[in-house]
C-alpha positions, 0 to 999 in steps of 0.5 A: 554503446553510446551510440545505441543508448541514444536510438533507445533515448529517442524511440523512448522520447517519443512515447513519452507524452502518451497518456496511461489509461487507469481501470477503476473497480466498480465502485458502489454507488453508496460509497463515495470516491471521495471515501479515504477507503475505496482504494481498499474497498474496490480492491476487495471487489476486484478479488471477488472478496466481497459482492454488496447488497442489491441496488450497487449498496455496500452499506459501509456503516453497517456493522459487519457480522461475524458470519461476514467476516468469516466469508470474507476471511474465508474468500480471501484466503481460499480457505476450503469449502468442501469436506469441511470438518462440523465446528459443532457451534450450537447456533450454526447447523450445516442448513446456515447459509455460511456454514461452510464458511464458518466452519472453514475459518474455525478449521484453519483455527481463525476462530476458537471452538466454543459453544456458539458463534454467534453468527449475527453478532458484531466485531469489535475492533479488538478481536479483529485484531486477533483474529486477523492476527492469527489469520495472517502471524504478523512480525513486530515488536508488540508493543502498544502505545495507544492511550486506551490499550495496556497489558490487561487488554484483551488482544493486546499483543494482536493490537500492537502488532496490527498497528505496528504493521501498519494495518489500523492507525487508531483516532487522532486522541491517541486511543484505539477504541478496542471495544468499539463495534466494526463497520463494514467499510473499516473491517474490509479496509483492514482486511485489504491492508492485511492481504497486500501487506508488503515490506520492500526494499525502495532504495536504489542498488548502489553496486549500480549506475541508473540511466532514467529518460527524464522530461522536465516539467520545469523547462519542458525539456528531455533528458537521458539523465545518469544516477551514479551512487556517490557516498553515504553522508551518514543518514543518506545514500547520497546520488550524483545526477548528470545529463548525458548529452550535454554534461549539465549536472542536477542536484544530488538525489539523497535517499533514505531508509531504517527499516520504518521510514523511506525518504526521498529528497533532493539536497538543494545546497542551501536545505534537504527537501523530501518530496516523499516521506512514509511510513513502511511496511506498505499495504494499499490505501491512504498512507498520509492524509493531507490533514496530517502533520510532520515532515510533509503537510498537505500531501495525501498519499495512496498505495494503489497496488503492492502488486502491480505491473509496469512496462519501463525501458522496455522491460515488464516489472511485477510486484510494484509498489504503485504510490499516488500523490495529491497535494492541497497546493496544486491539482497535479498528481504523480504516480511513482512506480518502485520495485524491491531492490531496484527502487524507482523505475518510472514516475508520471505526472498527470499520467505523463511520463516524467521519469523512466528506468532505461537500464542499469549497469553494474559500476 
């Protein structure tokens, strides 16, 4: 077995320095890479959710209407079209050029019956709460903290619930502003956080021993390294790391995981350093900024898929949950790759290979 671990070490080795190729949606010309919402945006490109203006525009600070978030909304639900049931709105007769998008969202009761649409108005973020909340019934407690949001507030249980999730943090004042009109670029953001929501399990399996191939950034050296569950030191999963061909011993892997926080840290004798720290549920686009505080400053964090593919060990993986890291103290970027109840299974550095799961076996 050994044996054979080794021939698959060595094909693996010698793949490992091929740079991945990325594919890029294509952005609009109006909406800079540089915008913290284009994972999102181009997300919603790449589903056919939403097309833009003439000229590559999206106007992303235009206030989006309601009759555009019903096409959205109806788009990305794949809400039906066709013999749709008249809503009987006053202002919007079957000749509007998104009646059947209207009266899609209205008979899949995203929107109430009432006497008019108002098809040319705007959003305003608290009744995209709701109406996002009844697009898609997120779970939670319900509980609101913002400054600006009480239980007199209208859609305050649906405001709760999509900040709960994840789906809109609010201002760095503490409020969430549920007055205040949408643009467009905001409401596809939530809507692309809504539609890849995820609440996967990144921990490793500890009825499992992991055997990664790992290239050392640090020495620039390979090796076949073995993760083996050693105990729980009552926060942490704690792993004991050893390289297979000469028996050297790493530091031990801790991980962490309540249900609302992941953490990833190496424990270094002397202090625990999490090199990974957020937030979960997870939803595509930036989930922490390198201006934000707490336990790791100066990092930006993106989910680029919650749904993505992945070849390690020779095996294909799907509904990955692909995360990109930048930090303000280097240009290097790493691209972890983990799936539910299996955790890890392949980290890039510069789109180098720098961890990848050979196989798992059960200890």
């Amino acid at each position: 077995m050994k044996k054979m671990l080794k021939i698959v070490c060595a094909l693996l080795l010698a793949v490992w320095l091929i740079p991945f190729e990325s594919v890029q949606a294509a952005s609009f010309k109006d909406v800079s890479k540089d915008n913290t919402l284009i994972t999102e945006i181009d997300y919603l490109v790449e589903k056919g959710v939403i097309y833009g203006y003439p000229d590559n525009l999206f106007k992303p600070d235009t206030n989006v209407t309601r009759a555009q978030v019903a096409a959205m909304l109806t788009r990305a639900l794949g809400l039906q079209t066709t013999n749709v049931k008249d809503p009987k709105y006053q202002d919007v007769p079957i000749t509007h050029p998104y009646y059947k998008e209207i009266a899609a969202v209205q008979n899949a009761g995203i929107f109430l019956s009432a006497q008019k649409f108002n098809p040319d108005a705007t959003l305003s973020r608290g009744h995209m709460a709701i109406v996002l909340q009844r697009a898609f019934k997120f779970k939670g407690d319900g509980i609101s903290y913002f400054t600006d949001v009480s239980p007199q507030t209208s859609g305050y249980k649906e405001i709760s619930l999509i900040a709960n999730n994840n789906i809109a943090r609010g201002y760095d004042d503490g409020s969430f502003r549920p007055n205040l009109s949408l643009t467009r670029a905001h409401f596809s953001a939530f809507l692309a956080r809504a539609l890849t929501l995820s609440n996967p399990n990144l921990l490793k399996d500890t009825a499992y021993d992991y055997t990664y191939a790992h290239y050392s950034l640090k020495d620039k050296k390979k090796y076949t390294l073995k993760y083996q569950y050693s105990h729980y030191d009552g926060k942490n999963d704690v792993w004991a790391v050893s390289d297979l061909n000469s028996k050297k011993v790493f530091n031990n892997e801790l991980l962490f995981s309540d249900g609302d926080v992941y953490g990833q840290g190496v424990d270094r004798d002397y202090d625990l350093f999490y090199d990974l720290y957020f937030e979960i549920p997870l939803r595509i686009g930036v989930i922490q900024h390198e201006d934000d505080g707490g336990i790791i400053s100066g990092i930006r964090l993106t989910v680029k898929s919650t749904d993505g593919t992945v070849q390690a060990g020779g095996v294909d993986y799907n509904n990955v949950i692909v995360l990109e890291e930048k930090s303000i103290y280097s240009d290097g970027v790493s691209t972890y790759y983990f799936v539910d109840g299996i955790g890890l299974v392949k980290e890039l550095y510069n789109d180098i290979v720098v961890y990848e799961l050979l196989e798992r076996t059960a200890n």
